[in-house]
N, C-alpha and C positions, 0 to 999 in steps of 0.2 A: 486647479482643474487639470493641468497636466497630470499630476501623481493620478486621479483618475482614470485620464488617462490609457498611460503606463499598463496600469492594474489591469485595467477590463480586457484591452487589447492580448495582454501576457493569459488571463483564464481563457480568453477565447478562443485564443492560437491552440494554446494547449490541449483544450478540451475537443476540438475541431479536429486538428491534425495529428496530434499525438498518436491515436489507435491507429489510423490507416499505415502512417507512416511505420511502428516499430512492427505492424504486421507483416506488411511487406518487406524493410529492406533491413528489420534488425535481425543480427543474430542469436536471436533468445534462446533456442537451443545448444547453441554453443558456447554460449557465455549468460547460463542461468540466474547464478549471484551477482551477478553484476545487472544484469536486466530487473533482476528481483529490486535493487538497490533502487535502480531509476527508476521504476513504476513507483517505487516510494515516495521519493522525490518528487516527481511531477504533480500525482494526484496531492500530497500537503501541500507545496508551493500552490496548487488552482486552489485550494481550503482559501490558505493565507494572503493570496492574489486578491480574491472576491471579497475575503472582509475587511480585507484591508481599503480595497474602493470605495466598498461602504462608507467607512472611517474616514478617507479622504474627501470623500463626498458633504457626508455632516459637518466637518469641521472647516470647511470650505463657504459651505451653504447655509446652517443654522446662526441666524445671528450670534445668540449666545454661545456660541462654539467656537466660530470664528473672531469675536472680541478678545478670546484667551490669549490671542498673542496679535501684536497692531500689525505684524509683517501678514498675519493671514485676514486681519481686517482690510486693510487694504488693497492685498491683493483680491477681493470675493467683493469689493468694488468695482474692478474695472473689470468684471467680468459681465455677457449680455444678459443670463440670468443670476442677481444679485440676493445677497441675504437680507436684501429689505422687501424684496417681491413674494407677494406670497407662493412664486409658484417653487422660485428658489428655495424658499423655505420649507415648501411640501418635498421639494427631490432631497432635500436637504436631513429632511426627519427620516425619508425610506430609507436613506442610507445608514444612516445608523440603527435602525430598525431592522432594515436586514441584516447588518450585522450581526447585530444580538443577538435575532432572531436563530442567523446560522450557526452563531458560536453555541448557544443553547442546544441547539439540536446535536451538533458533532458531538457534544460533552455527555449527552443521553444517550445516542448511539455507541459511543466508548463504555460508558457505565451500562447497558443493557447486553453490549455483545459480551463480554468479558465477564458480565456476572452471570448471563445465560451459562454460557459455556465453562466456566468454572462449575457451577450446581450440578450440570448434564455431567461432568467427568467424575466429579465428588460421588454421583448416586452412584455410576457405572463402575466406578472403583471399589464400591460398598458390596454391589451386587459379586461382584468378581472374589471378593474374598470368601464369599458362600458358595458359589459354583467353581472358582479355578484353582487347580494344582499348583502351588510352588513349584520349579526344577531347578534344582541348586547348581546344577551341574552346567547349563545352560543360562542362567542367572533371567527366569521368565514366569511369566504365569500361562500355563499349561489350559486349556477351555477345552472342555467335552465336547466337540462338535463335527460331524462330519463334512463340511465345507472346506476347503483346503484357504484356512487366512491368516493373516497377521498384521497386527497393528500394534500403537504404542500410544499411551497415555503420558503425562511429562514426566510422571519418575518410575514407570513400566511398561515392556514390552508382555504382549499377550498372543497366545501362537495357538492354534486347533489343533487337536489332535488329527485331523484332516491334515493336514498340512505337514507334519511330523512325519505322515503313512507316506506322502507324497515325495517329498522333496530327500535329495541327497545328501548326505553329509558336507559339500562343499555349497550345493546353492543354499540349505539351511543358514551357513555363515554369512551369503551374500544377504538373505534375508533380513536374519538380525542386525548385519552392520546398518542396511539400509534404514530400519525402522530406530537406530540410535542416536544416526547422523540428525533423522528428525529431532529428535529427543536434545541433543547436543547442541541442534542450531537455533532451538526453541519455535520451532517453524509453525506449531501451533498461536505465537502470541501474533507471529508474521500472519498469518491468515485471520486471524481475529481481526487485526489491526485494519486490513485489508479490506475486513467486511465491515467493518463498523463505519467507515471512512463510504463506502459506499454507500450504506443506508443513509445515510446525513442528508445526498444529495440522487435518491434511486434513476432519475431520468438520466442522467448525463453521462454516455457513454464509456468515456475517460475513465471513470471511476468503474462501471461495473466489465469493461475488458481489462484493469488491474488486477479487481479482484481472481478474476476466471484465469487470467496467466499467473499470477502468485501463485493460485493453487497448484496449477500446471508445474510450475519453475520448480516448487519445492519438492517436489517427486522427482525432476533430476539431477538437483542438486542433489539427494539422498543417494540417488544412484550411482552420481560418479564417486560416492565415498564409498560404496560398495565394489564399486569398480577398480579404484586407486588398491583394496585387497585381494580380490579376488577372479577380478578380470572381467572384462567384458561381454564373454560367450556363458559363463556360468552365470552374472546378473540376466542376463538375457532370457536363457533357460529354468531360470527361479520366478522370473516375470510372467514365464508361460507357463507354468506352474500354477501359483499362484492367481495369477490375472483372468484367467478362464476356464480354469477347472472348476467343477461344482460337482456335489454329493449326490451322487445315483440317486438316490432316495429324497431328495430334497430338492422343491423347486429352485428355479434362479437367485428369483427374488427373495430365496432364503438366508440373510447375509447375517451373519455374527457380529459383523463388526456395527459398533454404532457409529451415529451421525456426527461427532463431534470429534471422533478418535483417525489420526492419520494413517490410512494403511493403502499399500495396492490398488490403486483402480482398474476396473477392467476394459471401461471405455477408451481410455487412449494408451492400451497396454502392446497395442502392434506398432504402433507411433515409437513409443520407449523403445521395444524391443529394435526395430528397425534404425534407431537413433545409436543403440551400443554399438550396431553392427556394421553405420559405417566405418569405413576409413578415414575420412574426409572431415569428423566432427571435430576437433581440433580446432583453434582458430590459427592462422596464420600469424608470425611474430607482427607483421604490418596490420590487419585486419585488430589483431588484438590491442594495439595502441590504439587506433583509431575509435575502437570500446572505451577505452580507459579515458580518452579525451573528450569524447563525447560526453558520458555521466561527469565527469569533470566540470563540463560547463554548463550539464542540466543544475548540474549544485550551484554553480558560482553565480549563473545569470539571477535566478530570485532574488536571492540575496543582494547582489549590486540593485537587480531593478527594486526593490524593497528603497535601498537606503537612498538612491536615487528619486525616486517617489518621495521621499520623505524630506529630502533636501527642497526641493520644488514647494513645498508645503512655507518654506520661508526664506524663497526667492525674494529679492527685490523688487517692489513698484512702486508704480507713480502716486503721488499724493493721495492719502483718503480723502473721499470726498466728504467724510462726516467727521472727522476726529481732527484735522488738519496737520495729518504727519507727515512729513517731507521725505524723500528718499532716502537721505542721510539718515535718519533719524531711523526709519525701519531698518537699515542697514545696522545700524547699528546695536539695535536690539537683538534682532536676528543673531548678530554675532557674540553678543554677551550670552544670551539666551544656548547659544552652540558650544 
């Protein structure tokens, strides 16, 4: 019952406090890949937290579950709710029921976002080789379109001809770099992963403030690769380019780019722009360890509390009251058994 526990306590902390906390006092815009990493982290360790309680639950509380091994028969004896009570046995069944239940659905969510989103890019790439120009010169596909956009598919960048009329010859490169970095860092499978993981479990906070900064993060992690060439004040000026220009002739909500495809947003494009242009975004060599330590032990704690939980599963106890095993005796299975 402790690995239970463990578990519940570890998804609740997380799911609870995790948003407020990295809202307020992390520095996500300053250290994007690294934030990216931990939002990773967090939200699969609550996945693997919650079914795994499940799991620790059933095989605790299911008679037949708990017989599998005498150190856990024993122990799911001296406990107040036993695997001989029916009631044991009913909390006993939901937990592995949930389980199941949850691992089923993550594994549907995986297989539905990922095969959505592949089909969507599949058609829009089919579509693109009927409407858009090759530029070899440029290495892109060119789109007849007066909106000034750009975005990037996984093995192509696609640019308007809006966009070409607009932008200059140095934020163009900021452009392209930006939409390659995606391309390069696969940031598309990063946000897939993101949402799929989200749909599994849609109420829980945790999971849909991931999602919504992943997407966030990877627009500036794109940026400071655009940045590291071309600097600062030119990604900045291609951002405002880009990010809120639109075609005389065409409403807003005229937008070329599809749903599925990474490019420019324009709602948090003054955010961006004002992030290149301070001074101050940098992290500190001190602040920057204290990042690096931090995701360090968002990794390391699961893990330990995992194997820890796991260990607890075949602790030592007092005599079964139905098998007539002696301490020794569990102990000693337990350790063959390890």
């Amino acid at each position: 019952m402790t690995a239970v526990l463990l578990l519940v306590v570890y998804a609740l902390a997380v799911a609870v406090l995790a948003p407020p906390l990295l809202a307020r006092h992390w520095p996500s815009d300053r250290a994007p890949r690294l934030t990216v990493t931990l939002l990773q982290i967090l939200t699969c360790s609550f996945l693997l937290a919650t079914v795994g309680a499940g799991l620790a639950l059933a095989f605790t509380l299911v008679e037949g579950l708990s017989e599998l091994s005498p150190a856990l028969d024993s122990c799911a004896d001296q406990l107040p709710v036993t695997d001989h009570g029916s009631l044991g046995t009913a909390l006993g069944h939901l937990g592995w029921i949930s389980a199941v239940l949850l691992s089923a659905r993550l594994l549907y969510c995986l297989t539905a976002t990922f095969g959505t989103a592949h089909r969507r890019r599949r058609e829009h790439s089919q579509m693109l080789r009927m409407l858009a120009k090759r530029d070899d010169d440029l290495g892109v596909l060119v789109l007849d379109h007066p909106s000034p956009a750009c975005y990037c598919l996984p093995d192509d960048v696609v640019i308007t001809t809006g966009a070409l009329e607009r932008l200059s010859a140095k934020q163009l490169e900021a452009v392209l770099l930006h939409e390659r970095a995606h391309m390069s860092g696969r940031h598309h499978l990063i946000i897939a992963l993101a949402t799929a993981i989200r749909r599994t479990m849609p109420h829980i906070k945790l999971l849909a403030y991931a999602e919504r900064e992943t997407r966030r993060l990877v627009e500036l992690i794109a940026d400071d690769a655009a940045v590291a060439r071309t600097g600062a004040p030119t990604v900045a000026a291609a951002l405002a380019v880009i990010g809120t220009a639109h075609a005389e002739d065409a409403p807003p909500e005229y937008n070329p780019v599809p749903e599925t495809a990474l490019a420019i947003d324009s709602s948090p494009t003054l955010r961006r722009i004002r992030r290149l242009l301070r001074l101050d975004q940098t992290l500190t060599r001190r602040t920057h360890a204290l990042v690096i330590a931090a995701t360090t032990a968002a990794t390391v704690l699961p893990v330990a509390l995992l194997a820890v939980s796991g260990a607890t599963l075949f602790r030592p106890c007092p005599p079964d009251l139905d098998s007539g095993w002696s301490p020794a005796v569990v102990m000693s299975v337990a350790a063959d058994g390890s």
